[in-house]
Structure formats: structure tokens, C-alpha cells
SEGUZA-166658 format. One record per residue (C-alpha): residue in three letters; residue number from 1; x, y, z. Coordinates in Angstrom, 3 decimals, always signed. Each point is the difference from the previous one (the first is absolute). Example, Ala and Ser with C-alpha at 12.3 -4.5 7.8 and 13.67 -1.06 7.14 Angstrom:
BEGIN
+------+-----+----------+----------+----------+
| rest |  nr |       xx |       yy |       zz |
+------+-----+----------+----------+----------+
|  ALA |   1 |  +12.300 |   -4.500 |   +7.800 |
|  SER |   2 |   +1.370 |   +3.440 |   -0.660 |
+------+-----+----------+----------+----------+
//
This chain:
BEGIN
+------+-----+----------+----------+----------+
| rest |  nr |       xx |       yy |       zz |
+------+-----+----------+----------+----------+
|  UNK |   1 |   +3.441 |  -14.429 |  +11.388 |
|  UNK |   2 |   +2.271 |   +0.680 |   -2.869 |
|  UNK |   3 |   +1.244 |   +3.266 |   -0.941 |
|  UNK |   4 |   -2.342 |   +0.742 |   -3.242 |
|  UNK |   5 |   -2.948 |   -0.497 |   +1.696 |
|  UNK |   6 |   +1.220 |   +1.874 |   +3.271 |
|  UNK |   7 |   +0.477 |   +3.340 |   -2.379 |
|  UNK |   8 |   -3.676 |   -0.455 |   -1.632 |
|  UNK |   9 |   -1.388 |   -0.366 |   +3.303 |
|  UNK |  10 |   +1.801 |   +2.831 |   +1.328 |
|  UNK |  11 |   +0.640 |   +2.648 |   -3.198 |
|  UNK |  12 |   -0.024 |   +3.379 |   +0.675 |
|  UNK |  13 |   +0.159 |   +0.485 |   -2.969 |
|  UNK |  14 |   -0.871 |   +3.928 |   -0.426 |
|  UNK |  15 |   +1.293 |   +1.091 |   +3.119 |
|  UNK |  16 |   +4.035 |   +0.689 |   +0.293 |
|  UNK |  17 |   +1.990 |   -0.451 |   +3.125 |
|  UNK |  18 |   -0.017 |   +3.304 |   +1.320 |
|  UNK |  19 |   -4.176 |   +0.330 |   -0.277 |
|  UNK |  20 |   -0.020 |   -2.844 |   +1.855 |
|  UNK |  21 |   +2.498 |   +0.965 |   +2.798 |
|  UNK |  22 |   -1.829 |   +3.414 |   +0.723 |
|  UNK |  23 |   -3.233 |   -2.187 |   -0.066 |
|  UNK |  24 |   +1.121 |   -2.327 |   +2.504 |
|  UNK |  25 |   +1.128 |   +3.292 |   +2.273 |
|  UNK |  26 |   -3.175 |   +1.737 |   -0.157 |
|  UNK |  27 |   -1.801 |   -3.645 |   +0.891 |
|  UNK |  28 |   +2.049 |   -0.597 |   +2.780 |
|  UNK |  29 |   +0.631 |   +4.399 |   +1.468 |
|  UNK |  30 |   -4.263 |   -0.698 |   -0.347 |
|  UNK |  31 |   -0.198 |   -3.167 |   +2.107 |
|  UNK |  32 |   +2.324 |   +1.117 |   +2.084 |
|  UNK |  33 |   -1.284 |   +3.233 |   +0.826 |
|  UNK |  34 |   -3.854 |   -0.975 |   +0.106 |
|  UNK |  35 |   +0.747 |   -2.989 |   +2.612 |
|  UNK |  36 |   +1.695 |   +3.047 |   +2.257 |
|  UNK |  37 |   -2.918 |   +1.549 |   -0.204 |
|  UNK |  38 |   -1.908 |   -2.861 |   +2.006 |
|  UNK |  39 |   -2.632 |   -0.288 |   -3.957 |
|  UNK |  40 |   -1.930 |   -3.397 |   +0.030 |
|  UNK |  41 |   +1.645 |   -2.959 |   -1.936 |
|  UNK |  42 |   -2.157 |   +0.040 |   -3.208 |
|  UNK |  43 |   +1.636 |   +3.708 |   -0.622 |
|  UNK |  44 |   +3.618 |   -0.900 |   +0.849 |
|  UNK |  45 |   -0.843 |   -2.506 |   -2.894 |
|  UNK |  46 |   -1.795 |   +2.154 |   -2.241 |
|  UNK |  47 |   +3.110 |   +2.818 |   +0.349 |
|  UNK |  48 |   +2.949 |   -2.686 |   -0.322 |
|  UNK |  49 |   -1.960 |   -0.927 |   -3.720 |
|  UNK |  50 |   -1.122 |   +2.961 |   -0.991 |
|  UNK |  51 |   +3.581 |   +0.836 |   -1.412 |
|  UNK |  52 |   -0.360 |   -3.109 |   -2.306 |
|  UNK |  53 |   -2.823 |   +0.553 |   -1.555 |
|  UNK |  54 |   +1.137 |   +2.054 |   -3.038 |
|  UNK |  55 |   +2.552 |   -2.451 |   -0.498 |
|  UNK |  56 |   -2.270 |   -2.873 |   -0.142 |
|  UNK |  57 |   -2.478 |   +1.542 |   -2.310 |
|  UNK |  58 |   +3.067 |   +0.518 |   -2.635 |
|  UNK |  59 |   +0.525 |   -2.909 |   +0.553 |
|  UNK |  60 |   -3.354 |   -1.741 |   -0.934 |
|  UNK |  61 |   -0.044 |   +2.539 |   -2.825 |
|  UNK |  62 |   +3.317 |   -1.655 |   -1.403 |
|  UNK |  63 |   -0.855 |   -3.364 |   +0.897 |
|  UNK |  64 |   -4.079 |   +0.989 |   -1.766 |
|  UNK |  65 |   +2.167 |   +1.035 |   -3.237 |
|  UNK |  66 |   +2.346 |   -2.585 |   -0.594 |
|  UNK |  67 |   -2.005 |   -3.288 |   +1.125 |
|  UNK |  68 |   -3.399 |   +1.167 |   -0.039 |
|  UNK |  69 |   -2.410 |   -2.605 |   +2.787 |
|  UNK |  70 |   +3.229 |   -0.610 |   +1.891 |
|  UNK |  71 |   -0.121 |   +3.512 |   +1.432 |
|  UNK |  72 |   -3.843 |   -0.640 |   +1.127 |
|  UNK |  73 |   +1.643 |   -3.669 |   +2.175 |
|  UNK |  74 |   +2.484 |   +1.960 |   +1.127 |
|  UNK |  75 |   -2.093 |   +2.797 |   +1.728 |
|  UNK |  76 |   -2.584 |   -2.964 |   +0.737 |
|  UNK |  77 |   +3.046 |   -1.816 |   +1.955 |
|  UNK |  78 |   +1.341 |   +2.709 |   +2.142 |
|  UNK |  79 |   -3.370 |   +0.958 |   +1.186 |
|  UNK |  80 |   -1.156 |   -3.332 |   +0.631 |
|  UNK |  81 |   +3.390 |   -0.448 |   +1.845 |
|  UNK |  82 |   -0.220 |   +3.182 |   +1.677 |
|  UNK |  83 |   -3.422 |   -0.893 |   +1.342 |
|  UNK |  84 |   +0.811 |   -3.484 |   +1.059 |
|  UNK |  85 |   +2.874 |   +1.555 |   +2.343 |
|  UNK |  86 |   -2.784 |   +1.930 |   +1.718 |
|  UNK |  87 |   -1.576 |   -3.633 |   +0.578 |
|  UNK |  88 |   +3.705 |   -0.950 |   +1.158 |
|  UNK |  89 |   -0.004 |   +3.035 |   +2.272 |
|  UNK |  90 |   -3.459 |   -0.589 |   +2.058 |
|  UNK |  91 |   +0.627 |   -3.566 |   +0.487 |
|  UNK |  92 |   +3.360 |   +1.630 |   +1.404 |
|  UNK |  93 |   -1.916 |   +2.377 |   +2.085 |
|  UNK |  94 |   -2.515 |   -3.248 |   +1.387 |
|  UNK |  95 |   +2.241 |   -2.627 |   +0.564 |
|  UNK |  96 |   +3.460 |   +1.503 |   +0.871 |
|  UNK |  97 |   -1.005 |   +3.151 |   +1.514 |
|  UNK |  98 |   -3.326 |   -1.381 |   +1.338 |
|  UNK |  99 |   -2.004 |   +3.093 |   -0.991 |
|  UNK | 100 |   -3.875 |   -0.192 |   -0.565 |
|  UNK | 101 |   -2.979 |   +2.169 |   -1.793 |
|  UNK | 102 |   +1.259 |   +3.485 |   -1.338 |
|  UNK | 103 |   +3.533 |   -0.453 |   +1.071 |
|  UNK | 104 |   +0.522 |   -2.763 |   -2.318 |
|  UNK | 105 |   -0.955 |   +1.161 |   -3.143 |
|  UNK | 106 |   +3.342 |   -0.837 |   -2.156 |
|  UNK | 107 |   +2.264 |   +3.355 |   -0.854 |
|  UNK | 108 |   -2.754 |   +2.097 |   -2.056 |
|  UNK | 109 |   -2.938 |   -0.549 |   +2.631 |
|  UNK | 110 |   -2.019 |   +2.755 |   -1.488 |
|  UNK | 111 |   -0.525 |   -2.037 |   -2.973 |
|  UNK | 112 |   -1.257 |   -2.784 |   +1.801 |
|  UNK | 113 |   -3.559 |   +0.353 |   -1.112 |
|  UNK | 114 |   -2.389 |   -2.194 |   -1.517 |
|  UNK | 115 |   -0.205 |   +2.096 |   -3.450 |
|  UNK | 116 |   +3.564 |   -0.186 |   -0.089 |
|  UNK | 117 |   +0.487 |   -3.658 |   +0.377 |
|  UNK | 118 |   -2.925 |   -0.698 |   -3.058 |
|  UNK | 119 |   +1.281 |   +2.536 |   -2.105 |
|  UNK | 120 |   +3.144 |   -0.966 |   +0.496 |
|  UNK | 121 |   -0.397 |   -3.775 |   -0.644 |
|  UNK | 122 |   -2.371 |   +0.433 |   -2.992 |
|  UNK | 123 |   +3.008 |   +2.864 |   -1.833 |
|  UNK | 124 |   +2.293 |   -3.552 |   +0.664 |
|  UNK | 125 |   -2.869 |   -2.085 |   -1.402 |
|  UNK | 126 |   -0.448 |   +2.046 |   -3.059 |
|  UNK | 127 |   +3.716 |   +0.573 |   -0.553 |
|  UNK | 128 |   +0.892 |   -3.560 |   -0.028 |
|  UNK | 129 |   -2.850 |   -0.971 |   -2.222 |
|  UNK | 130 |   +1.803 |   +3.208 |   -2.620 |
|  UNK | 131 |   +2.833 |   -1.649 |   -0.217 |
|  UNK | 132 |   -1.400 |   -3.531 |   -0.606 |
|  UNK | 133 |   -0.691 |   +1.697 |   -3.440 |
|  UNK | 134 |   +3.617 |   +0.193 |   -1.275 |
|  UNK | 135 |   +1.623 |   -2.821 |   +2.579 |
|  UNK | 136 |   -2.871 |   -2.534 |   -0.264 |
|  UNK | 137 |   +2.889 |   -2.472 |   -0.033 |
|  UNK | 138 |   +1.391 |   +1.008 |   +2.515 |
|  UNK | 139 |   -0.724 |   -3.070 |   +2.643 |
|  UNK | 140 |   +0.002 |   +1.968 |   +3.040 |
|  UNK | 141 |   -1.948 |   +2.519 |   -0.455 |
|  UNK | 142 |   -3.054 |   -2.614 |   +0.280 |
|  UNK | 143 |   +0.494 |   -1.127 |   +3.684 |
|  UNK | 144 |   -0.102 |   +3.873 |   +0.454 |
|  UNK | 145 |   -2.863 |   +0.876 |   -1.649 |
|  UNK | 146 |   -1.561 |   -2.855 |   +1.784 |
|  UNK | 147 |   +1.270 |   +1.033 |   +3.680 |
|  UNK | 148 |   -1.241 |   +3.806 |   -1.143 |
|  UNK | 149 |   -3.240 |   -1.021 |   -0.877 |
|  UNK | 150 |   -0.404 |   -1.895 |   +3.500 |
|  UNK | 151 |   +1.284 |   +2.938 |   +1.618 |
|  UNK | 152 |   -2.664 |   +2.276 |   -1.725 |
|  UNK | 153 |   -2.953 |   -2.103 |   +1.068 |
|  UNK | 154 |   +1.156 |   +0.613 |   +3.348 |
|  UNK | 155 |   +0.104 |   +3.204 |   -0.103 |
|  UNK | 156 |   -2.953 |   +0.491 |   -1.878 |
|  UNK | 157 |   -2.112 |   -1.505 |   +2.803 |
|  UNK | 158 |   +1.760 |   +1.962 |   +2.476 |
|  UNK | 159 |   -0.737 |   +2.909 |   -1.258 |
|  UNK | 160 |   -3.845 |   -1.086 |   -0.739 |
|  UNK | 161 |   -0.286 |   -0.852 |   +3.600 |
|  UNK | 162 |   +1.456 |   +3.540 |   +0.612 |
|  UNK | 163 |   -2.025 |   +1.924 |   -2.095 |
|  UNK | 164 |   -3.181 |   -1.757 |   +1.430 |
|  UNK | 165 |   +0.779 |   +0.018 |   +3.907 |
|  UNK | 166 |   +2.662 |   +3.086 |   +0.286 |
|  UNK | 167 |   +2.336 |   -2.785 |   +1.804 |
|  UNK | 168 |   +3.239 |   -0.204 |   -1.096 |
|  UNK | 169 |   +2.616 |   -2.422 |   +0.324 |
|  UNK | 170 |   -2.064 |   -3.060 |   -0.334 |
|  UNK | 171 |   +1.993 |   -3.417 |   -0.316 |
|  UNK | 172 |   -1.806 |   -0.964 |   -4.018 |
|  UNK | 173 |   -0.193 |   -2.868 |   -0.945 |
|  UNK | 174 |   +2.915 |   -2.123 |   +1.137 |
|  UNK | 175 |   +1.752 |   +1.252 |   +3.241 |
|  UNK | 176 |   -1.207 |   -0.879 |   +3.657 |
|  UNK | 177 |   -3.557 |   +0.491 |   +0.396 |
|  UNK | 178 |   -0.405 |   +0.144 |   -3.841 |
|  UNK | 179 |   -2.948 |   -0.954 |   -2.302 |
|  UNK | 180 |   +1.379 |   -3.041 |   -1.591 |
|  UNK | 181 |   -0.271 |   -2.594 |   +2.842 |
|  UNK | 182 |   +0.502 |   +2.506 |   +2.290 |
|  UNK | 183 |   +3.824 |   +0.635 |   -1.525 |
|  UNK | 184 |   +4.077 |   -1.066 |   +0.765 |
|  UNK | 185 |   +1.280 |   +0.095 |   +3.215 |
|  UNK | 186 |   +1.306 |   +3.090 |   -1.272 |
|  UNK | 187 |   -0.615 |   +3.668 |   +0.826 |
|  UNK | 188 |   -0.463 |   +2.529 |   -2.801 |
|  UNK | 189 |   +3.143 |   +1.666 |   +0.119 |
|  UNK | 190 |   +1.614 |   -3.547 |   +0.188 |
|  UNK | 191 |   -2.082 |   -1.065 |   -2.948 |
|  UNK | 192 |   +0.419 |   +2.821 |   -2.554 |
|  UNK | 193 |   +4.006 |   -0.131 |   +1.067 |
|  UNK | 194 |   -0.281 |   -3.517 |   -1.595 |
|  UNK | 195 |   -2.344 |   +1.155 |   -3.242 |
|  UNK | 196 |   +2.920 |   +2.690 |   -0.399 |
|  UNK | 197 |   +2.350 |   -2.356 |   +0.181 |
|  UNK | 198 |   -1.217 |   -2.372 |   -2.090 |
|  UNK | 199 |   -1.114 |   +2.752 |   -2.496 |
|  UNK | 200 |   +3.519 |   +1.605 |   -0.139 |
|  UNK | 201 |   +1.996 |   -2.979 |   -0.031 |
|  UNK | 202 |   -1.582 |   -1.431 |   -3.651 |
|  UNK | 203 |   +0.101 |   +4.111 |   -1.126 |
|  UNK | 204 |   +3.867 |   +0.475 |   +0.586 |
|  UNK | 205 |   +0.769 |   -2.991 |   -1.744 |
|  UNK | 206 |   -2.074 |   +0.638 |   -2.862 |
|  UNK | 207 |   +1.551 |   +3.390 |   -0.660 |
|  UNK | 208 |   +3.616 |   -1.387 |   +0.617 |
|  UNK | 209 |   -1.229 |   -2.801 |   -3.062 |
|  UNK | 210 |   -1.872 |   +2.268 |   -2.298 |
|  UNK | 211 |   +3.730 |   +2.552 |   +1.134 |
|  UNK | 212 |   +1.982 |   -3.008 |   -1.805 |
|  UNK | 213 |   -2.101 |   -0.050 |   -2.834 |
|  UNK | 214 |   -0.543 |   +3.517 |   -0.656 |
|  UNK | 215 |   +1.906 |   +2.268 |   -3.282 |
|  UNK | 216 |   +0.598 |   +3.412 |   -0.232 |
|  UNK | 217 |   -2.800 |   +1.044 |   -2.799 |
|  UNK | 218 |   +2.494 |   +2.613 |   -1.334 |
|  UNK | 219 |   +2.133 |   -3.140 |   -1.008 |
|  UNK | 220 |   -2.984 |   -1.723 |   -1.910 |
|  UNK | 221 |   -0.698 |   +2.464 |   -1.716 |
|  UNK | 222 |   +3.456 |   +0.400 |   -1.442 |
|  UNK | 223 |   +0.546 |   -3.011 |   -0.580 |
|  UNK | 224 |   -3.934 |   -1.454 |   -0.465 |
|  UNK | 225 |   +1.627 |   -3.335 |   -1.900 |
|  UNK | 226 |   +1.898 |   -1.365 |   +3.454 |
|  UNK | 227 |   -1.533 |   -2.283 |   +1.805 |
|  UNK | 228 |   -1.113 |   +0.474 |   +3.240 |
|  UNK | 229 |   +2.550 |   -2.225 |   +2.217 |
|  UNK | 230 |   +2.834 |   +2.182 |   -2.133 |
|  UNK | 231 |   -1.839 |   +3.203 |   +0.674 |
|  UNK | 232 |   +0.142 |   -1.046 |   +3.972 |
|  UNK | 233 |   +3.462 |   -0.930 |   -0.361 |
|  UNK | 234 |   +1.272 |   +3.188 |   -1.464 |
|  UNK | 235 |   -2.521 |   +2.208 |   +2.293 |
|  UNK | 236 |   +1.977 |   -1.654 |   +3.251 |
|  UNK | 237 |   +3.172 |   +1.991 |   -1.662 |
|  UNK | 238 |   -1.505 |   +3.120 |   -1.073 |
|  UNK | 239 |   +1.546 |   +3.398 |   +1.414 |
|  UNK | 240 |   -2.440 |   +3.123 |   +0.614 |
|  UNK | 241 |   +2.199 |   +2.764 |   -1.113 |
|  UNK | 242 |   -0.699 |   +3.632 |   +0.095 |
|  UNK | 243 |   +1.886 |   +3.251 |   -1.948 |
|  UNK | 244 |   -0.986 |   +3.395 |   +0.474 |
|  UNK | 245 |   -0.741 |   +2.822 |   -2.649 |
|  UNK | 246 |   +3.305 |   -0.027 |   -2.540 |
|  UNK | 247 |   +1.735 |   -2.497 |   +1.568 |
|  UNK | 248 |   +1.678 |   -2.821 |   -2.629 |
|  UNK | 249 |   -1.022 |   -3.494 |   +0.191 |
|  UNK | 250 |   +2.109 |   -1.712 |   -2.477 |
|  UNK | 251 |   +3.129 |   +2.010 |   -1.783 |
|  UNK | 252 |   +0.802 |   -0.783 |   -3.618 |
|  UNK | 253 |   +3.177 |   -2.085 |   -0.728 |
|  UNK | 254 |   -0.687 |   -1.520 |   +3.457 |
|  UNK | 255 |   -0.063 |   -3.650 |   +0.392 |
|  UNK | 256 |   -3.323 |   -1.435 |   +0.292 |
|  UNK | 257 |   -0.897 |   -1.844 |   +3.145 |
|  UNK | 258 |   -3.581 |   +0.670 |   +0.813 |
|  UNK | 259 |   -3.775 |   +0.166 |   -1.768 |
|  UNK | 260 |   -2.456 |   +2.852 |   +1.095 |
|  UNK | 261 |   -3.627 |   -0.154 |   +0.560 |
|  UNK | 262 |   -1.630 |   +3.871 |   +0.439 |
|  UNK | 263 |   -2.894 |   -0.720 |   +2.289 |
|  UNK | 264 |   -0.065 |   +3.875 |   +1.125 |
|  UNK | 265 |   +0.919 |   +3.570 |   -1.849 |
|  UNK | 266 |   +1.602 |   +0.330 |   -3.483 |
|  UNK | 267 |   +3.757 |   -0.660 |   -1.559 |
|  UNK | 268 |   +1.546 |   +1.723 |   -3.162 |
|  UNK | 269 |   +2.230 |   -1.979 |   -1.943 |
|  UNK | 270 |   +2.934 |   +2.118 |   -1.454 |
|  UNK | 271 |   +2.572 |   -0.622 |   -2.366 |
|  UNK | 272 |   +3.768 |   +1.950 |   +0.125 |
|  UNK | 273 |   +1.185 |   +0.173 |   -3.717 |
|  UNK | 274 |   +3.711 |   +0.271 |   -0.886 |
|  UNK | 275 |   -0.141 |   +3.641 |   +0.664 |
|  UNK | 276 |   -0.850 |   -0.307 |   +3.415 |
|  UNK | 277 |   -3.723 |   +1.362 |   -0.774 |
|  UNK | 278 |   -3.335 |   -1.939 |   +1.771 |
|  UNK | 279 |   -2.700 |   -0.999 |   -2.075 |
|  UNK | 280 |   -2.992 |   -1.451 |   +1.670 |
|  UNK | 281 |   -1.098 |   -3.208 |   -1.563 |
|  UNK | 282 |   -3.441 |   -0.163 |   +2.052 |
|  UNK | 283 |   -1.668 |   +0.246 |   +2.946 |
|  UNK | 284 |   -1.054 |   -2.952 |   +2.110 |
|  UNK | 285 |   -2.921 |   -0.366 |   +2.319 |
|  UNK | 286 |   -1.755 |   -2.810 |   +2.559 |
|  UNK | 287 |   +0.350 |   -3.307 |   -1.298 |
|  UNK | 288 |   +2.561 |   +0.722 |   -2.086 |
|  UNK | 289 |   +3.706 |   -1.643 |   +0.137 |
|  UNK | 290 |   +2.828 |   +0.311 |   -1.198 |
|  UNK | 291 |   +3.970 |   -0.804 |   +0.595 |
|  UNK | 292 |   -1.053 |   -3.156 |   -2.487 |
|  UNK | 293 |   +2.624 |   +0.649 |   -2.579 |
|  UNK | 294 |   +3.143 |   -0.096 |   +1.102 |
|  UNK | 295 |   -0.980 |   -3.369 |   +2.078 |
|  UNK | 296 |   -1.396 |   -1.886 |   -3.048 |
|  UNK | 297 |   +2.815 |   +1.305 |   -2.295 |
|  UNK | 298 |   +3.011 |   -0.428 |   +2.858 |
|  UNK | 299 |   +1.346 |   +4.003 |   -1.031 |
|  UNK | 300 |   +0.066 |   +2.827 |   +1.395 |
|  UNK | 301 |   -3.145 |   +2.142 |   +0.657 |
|  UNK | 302 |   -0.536 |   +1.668 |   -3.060 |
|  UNK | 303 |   -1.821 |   +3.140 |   +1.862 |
|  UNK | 304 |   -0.155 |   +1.761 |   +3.240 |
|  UNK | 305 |   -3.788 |   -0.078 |   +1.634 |
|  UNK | 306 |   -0.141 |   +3.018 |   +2.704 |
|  UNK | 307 |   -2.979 |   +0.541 |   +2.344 |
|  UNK | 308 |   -2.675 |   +2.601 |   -1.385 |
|  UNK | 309 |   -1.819 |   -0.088 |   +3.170 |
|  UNK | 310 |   +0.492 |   -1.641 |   +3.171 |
|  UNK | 311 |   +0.120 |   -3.633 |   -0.789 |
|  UNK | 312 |   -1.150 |   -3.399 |   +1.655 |
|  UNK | 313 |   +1.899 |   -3.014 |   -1.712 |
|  UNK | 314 |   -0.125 |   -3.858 |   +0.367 |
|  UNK | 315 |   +3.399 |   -0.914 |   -0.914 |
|  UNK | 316 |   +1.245 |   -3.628 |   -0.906 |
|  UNK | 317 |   +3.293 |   -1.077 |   -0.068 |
|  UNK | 318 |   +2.332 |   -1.536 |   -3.058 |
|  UNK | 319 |   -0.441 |   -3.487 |   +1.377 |
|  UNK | 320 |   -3.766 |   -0.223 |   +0.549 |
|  UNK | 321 |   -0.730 |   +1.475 |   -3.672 |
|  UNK | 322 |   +1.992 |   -2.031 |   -1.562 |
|  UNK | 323 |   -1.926 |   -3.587 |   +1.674 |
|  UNK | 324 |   -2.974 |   +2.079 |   -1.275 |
|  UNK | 325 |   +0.790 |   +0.164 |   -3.233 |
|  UNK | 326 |   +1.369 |   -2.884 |   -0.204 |
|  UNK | 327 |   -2.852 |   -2.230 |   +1.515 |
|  UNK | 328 |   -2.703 |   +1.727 |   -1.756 |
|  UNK | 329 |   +0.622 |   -0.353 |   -4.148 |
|  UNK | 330 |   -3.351 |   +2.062 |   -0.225 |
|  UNK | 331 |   +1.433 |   +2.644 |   +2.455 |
|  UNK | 332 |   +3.398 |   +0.496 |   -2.137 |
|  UNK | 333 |   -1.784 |   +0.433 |   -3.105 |
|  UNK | 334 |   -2.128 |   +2.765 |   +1.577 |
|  UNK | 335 |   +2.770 |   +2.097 |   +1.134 |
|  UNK | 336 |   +2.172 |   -1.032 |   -3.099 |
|  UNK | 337 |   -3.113 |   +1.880 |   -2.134 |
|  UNK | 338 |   +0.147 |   +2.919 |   +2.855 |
|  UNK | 339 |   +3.996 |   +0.037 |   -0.505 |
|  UNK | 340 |   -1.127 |   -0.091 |   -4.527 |
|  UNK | 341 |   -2.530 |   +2.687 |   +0.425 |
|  UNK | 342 |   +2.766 |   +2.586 |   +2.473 |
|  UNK | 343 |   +2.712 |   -0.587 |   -1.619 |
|  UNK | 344 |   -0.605 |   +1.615 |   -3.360 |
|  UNK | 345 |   -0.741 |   +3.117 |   +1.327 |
|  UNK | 346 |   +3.359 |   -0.508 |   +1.819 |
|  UNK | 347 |   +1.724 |   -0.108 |   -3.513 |
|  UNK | 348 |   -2.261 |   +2.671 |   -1.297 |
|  UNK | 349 |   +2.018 |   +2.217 |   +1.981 |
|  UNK | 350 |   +2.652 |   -0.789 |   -0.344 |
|  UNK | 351 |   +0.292 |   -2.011 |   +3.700 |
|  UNK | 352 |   +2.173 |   -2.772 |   -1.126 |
+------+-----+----------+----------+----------+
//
């Protein structure tokens, strides 16, 4: 897997180092302390993720902000994977450690209920056919929808046989002793191992295409001209960086080697005159940029740009705006009238 799509995969984006070392402390003083204590395997589990969950949540918030339906794939993904290892873990508990009725019930055996497993499927069902609305060409998100649709019927009847007899647990339609021809020559757990399998498998590869594919919508809006395979280009070497309260972003007189995006807080943009006295030009807000100047002109930045509020950036190097620009004629005519319309206020005063 190459780098680039290793860090979208993984981003942790909102979280810095430290937040995450103190999370994986508490996860794993939790775990540790709650197996001492003798507690059943689903809450060992429960405690050692608990920890995470704030962190995951920014995370689907960032991910929800900058690419929109990706975040809902992503959530759909790790559940669907988390669930599937709970398949992993009762075929585990049958066929390794030979365990039968209540005993093998996969990690969270609580959960193992008929509601749950229709409920479940149909969230998976529904989710998948969401996201067939924005990635209806993606090609394999189909064999997933189909497999999830399958998978629903079963359930469905399961749970109709439940409601109607009180007897859960019944094989369906397709394992041993099932409706259909009286089923495979495998058992239930057996057989919905294999429709998770076959459900997840399609799913992960669907996100990791749809992953390739995707732009940061921060970038096209700046820049609504690009086209999309440049947009995914330049996304893959976007930087998230943050600046608190006061803190300067780009110093006047500095060389210019990077393009901002604000996708969070607000920036003022000040001037030092030959006195030594600021003068704020303006104030900057989401979806604005700026750092344009002084790359399309090769000078010097003509103004400082210091952090009103805390601040949430996208940040693009010299190299990557510069293929922009220079791919996209439409594109360097935009920010050439952006660079017009800023710069007489510049020389209106008295910033040259």
C-alpha cells in the first residue's frame, strides 16, 4: 500500500500526539485493570474502546467536513469490519476452542440477539444503498449491495419466524436444515461468517477505490475551475495545519513557499508600514485563501496574515501550486483576478 493512501486511511487528523498517547494509556490502565477484576469479555472490550471514542467522532466530524459521503463509508467500514471480527471470533470460539450454545457467542455475546442481527444488517443495507447516490460508479459497491440485500432476506425471515414462534436461532433460509432445499451443508454461524465475508470483502475495497478518487471539498471550492484528477492530485499533498489565537502564519518580507486554505476560525491580514506601524488590510474567514501573491508574482510576501482566532489550515506547498496553475489556464486566471482585485487595496495603503 503506498504511503498517500496509508495516511488517508489512517489520518488523525484532529487529534495531536500527546491526546493520543494519554488515550492509548487510559485504553490499556482500563483493559488491564477490568480483566484483573475477573469482568466478562464483551466489557474488557467495551473499556479498552471506550477511550477512543471521542477521538473517532472528531474524526468523522473532520473527515464529514472536508469530503462530505466519504465520512458516512468510513464509519460504514469500521463497523461493518468491527462486526465481521465478531463473526471471526465465534467461528474461533466453535472450531478452535470447540465451544457450543452460549459459550460461543463471538466477543460481545450479549448482542447476539435476533433484533440485533436485522437491525444491524438492514443499517448496512441502507448505508450502502446512501452512498450508491454519490459513488454510483463506483464498481464495487454493486456486488455489495447485492450480498447486503441477500443477507437482509435472511434475516428478515429469521426474524419473522421469531416473532411468530418465540424460537430463536433458526437456520433461514440457506444453512443446514434451511428452507431453500433444506440449505448448505453449512451451520448458521458457518454461513453468516461467509455472508460477512463476502459482504466486507467487496465494502473495503470499494472505500479504498472511492479513497483514491476522493478531493478535499475545501480545495474545490478554491479552486472550482481544476479538474477533478488535479484536485485529487493536489489533495494527496495537502497539510492540515493549525495556529492558535495571535499566532503568525506568514511574516511579511518572508519568502513565499506555501498557499493557505482557512477551513476553520478567522485570519487578519496586516500590513507593517515604513514606520514600523500595523495596519490591518482585512479579515479572512472559511473558504477563504490566501499566501497567493507572492507565489504567482515570485516576491516577497507583501503582508503578514496572523491568526484572529484559533485556526484550521489546508496548506499546499510551492511545488504543487505551481502544477496547478500551470495545468489549469482557467484556474490561473481566477486567482490572477483574486491577486487584481487584493492588490489595489495593497497600494492603497501604501503596502508596496
Amino acid at each position: 500500500m503506498d504511503t498517500v493512501l496509508f495516511k488517508r486511511l489512517m489520518p488523525l487528523r484532529t487529534v495531536p500526539p500527546h491526546i493520543i498517547v494519554i488515550t492509548a494509556i487510559a485504553s490499556y490502565t482500563g483493559q488491564i485493570v477490568v480483566s484483573l477484576h475477573k469482568w466478562p469479555l464483551w466489557a474488557i472490550v467495551l473499556v479498552t474502546l471506550l477511550p477512543w471514542l471521542p477521538l473517532f467522532i472528531g474524526e468523522m466530524v473532520w473527515t464529514y467536513r472536508h469530503y462530505q459521503w466519504l465520512a458516512l463509508f468510513y464509519l460504514l467500514v469500521i463497523i461493518q469490519g468491527g462486526h465481521f471480527l465478531e463473526h471471526v471470533a465465534q467461528i474461533y470460539q466453535i472450531h478452535i476452542l470447540g465451544l457450543q450454545g452460549l459459550e460461543a457467542r463471538g466477543i460481545i455475546g450479549p448482542l447476539d440477539i435476533e433484533w440485533v442481527h436485522v437491525i444491524f444488517n438492514t443499517w448496512v443495507l441502507l448505508a450502502v444503498l446512501t452512498l450508491l447516490l454519490p459513488f454510483r460508479a463506483n464498481p464495487w459497491l454493486w456486488p455489495t449491495l447485492l450480498i447486503a440485500g441477500w443477507h437482509e432476506i435472511e434475516h428478515l425471515y429469521i426474524i419473522t419466524i421469531y416473532l411468530s414462534t418465540g424460537q430463536a436461532g433458526t437456520p433461514g433460509l440457506l444453512s443446514q436444515g434451511g428452507v431453500l432445499g433444506g440449505g448448505l451443508p453449512l451451520k448458521r454461524p458457518d454461513l453468516h461468517f461467509w455472508y460477512n465475508l463476502l459482504e466486507t470483502t467487496p465494502l473495503l475495497i470499494a472505500f479504498i477505490y472511492q479513497l483514491k478518487r476522493s478531493y478535499d471539498e475545501w480545495l474545490a471550492r478554491a479552486f472550482p475551475d481544476l479538474p477533478e484528477a488535479l484536485l485529487i492530485e493536489a489533495t494527496n499533498r495537502l497539510q492540515t495545519v493549525r495556529f492558535a489565537a495571535g499566532e503568525t502564519v506568514i511574516r511579511q518580507g518572508d519568502t513565499a513557499d506555501r498557499f493557505y486554505i482557512i477551513t476553520q476560525g478567522q485570519a487578519n491580514v496586516i500590513h507593517h508600514d515604513q514606520e514600523g506601524q500595523e495596519i490591518q488590510v482585512a479579515t479572512l474567514g472559511r473558504g477563504q485563501f490566501f499566501g497567493e501573491i507572492g507565489l504567482l508574482t515570485h516576491g516577497p510576501r507583501i503582508a503578514s496574515v496572523k491568526a484572529k482566532t484559533a485556526l484550521e489550515t489546508l496548506a499546499l506547498d510551492q511545488e504543487t501550486f505551481r502544477q496547478m496553475v500551470d495545468s489549469s489556464a482557467a484556474t490561473a486566471e481566477s486567482l490572477a483576478q483574486v491577486m487584481r482585485q487584493r492588490m489595489p487595496t495593497v497600494t492603497e495603503r501604501g503596502l508596496e
